[in-house]
N, C-alpha and C positions, 0 to 999 in steps of 0.2 A: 508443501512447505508452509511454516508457519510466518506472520507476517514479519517478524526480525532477518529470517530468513529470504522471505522475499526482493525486502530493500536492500539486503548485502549482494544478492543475484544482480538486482537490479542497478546498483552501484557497479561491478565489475562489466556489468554489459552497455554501459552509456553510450558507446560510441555505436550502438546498433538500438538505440533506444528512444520514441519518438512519443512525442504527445500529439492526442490526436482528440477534435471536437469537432461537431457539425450543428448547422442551423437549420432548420425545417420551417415549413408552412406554418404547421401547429398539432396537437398533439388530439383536436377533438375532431368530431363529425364536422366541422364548417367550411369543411374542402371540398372541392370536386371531386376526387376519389375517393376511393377505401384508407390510402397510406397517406401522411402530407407528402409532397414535393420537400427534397432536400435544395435547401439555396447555399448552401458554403460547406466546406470542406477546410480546415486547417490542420497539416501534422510539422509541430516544430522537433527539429532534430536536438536531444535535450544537450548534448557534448558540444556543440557548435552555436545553439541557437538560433540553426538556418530556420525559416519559415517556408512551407511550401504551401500554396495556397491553392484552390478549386472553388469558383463561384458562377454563377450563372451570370452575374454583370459583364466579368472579365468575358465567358466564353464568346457573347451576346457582341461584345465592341469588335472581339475576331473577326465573327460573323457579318460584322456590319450591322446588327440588329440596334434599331434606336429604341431608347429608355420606355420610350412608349409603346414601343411595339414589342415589346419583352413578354408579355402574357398570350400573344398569340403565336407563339412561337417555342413557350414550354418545354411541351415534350422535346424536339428537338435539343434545345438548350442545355436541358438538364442530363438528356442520354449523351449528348459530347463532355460534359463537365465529368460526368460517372465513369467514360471512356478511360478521360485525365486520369483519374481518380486512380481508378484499377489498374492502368501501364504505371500508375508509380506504384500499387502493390505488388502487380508481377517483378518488377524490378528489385522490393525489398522484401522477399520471403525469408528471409533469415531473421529481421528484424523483430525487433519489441515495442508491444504500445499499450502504453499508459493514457487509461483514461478515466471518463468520471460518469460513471453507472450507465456506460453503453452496453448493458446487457441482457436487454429482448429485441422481441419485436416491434412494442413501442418505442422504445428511442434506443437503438443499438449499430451491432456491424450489421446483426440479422435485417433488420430496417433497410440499409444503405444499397444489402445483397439482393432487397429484395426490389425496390426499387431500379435498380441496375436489370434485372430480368424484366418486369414489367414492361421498361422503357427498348429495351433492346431485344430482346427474345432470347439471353445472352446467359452463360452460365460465370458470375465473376470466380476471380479468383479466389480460393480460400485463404482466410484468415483462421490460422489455427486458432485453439481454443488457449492452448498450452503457452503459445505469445501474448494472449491479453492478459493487464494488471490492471485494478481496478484500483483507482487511486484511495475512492471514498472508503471502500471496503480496508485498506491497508489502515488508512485512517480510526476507523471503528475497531477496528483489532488491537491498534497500539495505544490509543488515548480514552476507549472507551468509549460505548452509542450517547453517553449522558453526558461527553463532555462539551457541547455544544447544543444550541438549541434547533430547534427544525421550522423551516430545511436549512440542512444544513449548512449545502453554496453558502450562502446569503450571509450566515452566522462567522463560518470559517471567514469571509470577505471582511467582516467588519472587525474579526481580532485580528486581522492580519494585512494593514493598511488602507482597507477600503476595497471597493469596485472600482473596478479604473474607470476612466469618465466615458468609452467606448462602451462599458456592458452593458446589457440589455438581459430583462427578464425575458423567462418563456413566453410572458403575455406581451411583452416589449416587441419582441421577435415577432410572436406572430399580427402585432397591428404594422409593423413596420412593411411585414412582406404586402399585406392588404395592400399600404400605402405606395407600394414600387421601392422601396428604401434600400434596394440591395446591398447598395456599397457601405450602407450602416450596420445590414447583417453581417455583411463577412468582417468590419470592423470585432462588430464586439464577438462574433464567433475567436476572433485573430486573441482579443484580449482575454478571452475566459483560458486560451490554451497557453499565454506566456504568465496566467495567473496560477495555473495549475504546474507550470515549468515551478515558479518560485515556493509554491506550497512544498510540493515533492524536496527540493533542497534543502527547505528550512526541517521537516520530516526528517530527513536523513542527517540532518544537523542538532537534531532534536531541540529546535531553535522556534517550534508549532507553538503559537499562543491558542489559549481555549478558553470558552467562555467561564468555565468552574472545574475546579480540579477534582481529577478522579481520583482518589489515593486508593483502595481499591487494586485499582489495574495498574498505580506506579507501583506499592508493593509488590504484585507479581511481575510485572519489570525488573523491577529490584533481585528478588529471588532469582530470576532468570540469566541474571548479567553474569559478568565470567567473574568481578568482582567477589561476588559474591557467593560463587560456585567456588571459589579457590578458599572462600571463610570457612564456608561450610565443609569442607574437605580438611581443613585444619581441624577443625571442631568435631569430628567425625577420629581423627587421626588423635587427639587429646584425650577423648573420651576412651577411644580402646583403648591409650598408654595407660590411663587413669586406672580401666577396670584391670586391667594386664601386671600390676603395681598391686592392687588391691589382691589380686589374687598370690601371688608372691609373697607379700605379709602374711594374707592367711595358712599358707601352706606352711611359711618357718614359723611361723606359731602354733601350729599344729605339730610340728616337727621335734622341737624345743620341747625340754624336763620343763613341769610347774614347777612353782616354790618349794613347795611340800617335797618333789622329787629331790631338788637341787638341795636340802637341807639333809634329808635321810643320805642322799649317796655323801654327802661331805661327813656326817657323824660318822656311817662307818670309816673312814678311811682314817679318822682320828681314834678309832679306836684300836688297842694293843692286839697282838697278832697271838694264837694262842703259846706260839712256840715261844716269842716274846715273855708272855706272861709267867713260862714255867722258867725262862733265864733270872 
């Protein structure tokens, strides 16, 4: 489906349609392993605006695990948070999730899935491919790659009332984990997913500020709308009456005596009949 089509899908399915973001270590070699450690987990339910959260802090206070004693305790931590994690995907297999370019192995579901076996020996549950929607990519398709500058977040944040005072960059994030700052990660994780709630709305309300206007891709918008499908269907229906009209004169004027015809038939018939003549 193409992306007009997507948002109208995704408009009738709200009430099974979830926004979903996560925060990592960091995204380079300066971890302990191959993959970073995920620290938060947020999917807001977008019809309700419920927030369901997953973080290593919260697991950690369950545990009894104190703030300091969080990094020796890890693995642990994070395969009970991923546990969380996945009995709420078991639970919502039907659903839909919109998100914002979770789609490899460096920062995606693949990422989450993969970590989840690492830490457990564990096969999670599938997230099909057919329920994820990529918000950024819906975006690039309706307003155009050039209507904003790069990266994008950052750009979209700023025509569109700011960063809330919780977010944090990637590099944010990842000094913040260094620092033990959990309850800051799953902050601005929480706020990047009820930012991406209000973008998607404004998107569907076609209500999206951007940095410079694409005119471009609003004329094929344009073309594309039902508005204008219905002009162009007049204009289509004008034009055959036009040629359909045009051919009908030509025919009765092809059909039709010229002048020359119309003047000889009228002299005969003005003139005297022979039998006349010999009266």
């Amino acid at each position: 489906m193409n992306s007009n089509e997507e948002l109208k899908f995704l408009k009738s399915n709200e009430s099974s349609l979830y926004v979903i973001h996560y925060s990592c270590q960091g995204l380079n070699d300066d971890n302990e392993g191959f993959s970073p450690r995920i620290t938060s987990i947020a999917a807001l339910h977008v019809a309700s605006s419920t927030m369901h959260s997953f973080s290593i802090h919260l697991v950690a206070e369950i545990k009894k695990i104190s703030r300091d004693e969080i990094h020796n305790h890890y693995d642990d931590i994070e395969a009970t948070m991923l546990e969380d994690f996945y009995e709420f995907i078991r639970n919502h297999q039907d659903c839909f999730w919109l998100h914002w370019n979770m789609s490899n192995i460096n920062y995606g579901f693949e990422t989450i899935e993969h970590r989840y076996r690492v830490l457990t020996g564990k096969q999670p549950p599938k997230v099909e491919d057919s329920k994820k929607h990529n918000l950024s990519s819906i975006i690039s398709a309706i307003y155009g790659k050039n209507s904003f500058d790069l990266p994008r977040l950052p750009s979209i944040m700023a025509c569109n009332g700011g960063p809330h005072r919780d977010n944090l960059t990637g590099a944010e994030e990842a000094e913040a984990f260094k620092r033990k700052e959990y309850l800051k990660l799953h902050k601005s994780t929480m706020s990047k997913v009820y930012f991406f709630q209000s973008i998607y709305n404004k998107v569907q309300q076609k209500k999206l500020k951007t940095v410079r206007s694409n005119f471009p891709e609003k004329v094929r918008r344009a073309v594309g709308s039902l508005p204008a499908q219905v002009l162009g269907l007049i204009a289509v229906l004008y034009s055959v009456g036009q040629l359909g009209y045009a051919g009908y004169e030509l025919a009765t004027k092809d059909s039709s005596p010229s002048p020359q015809e119309e003047s000889h038939e009228t002299n005969k018939s003005m003139q005297p009949t022979p039998s006349a003549a010999a009266d």
